[in-house]
C-alpha angles and dihedrals in degrees: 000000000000136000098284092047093052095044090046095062102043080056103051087046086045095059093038084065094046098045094050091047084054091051091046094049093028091233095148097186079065092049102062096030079059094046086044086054098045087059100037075061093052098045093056089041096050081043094056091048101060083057089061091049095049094043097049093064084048091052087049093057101038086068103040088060087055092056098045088247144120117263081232090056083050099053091047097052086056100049089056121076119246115254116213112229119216 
């Protein structure tokens, strides 16, 4: 998880919280600033998100060049279980 993912959604809880306050007391200027909030969360989250997709592929294939294979090798190797050997 890195830093957007974690602001966004202290954010989007942020305005949850604001926008239902707003509902409870009807103060309707609170209740967008909140919903404005609360996307503004979602935005930056979704945001962070997409950099940790883009970055995981990068990782891959930083260790399989360190290890002379293929990023697919690598992948592969990962999705099998690993066998003890007596």
């Amino acid at each position: 998880m890195n830093k957007d993912r974690a602001e966004g959604k202290v954010k989007d809880v942020a305005g949850r919280v604001e926008r239902q306050v707003g509902e409870w007391t009807g103060d309707t200027e609170a209740q967008v600033k909140g919903a404005a909030k609360q996307v503004e969360g979602k935005v930056q989250n979704a945001f962070g998100k997409a950099k940790d997709a883009l970055k995981k592929p990068s990782d891959t294939n930083e260790n399989a060049s360190r290890h002379g294979e293929d990023a697919d090798d690598v992948q592969e190797d990962a999705a099998e279980p690993r066998r003890r050997t007596a």
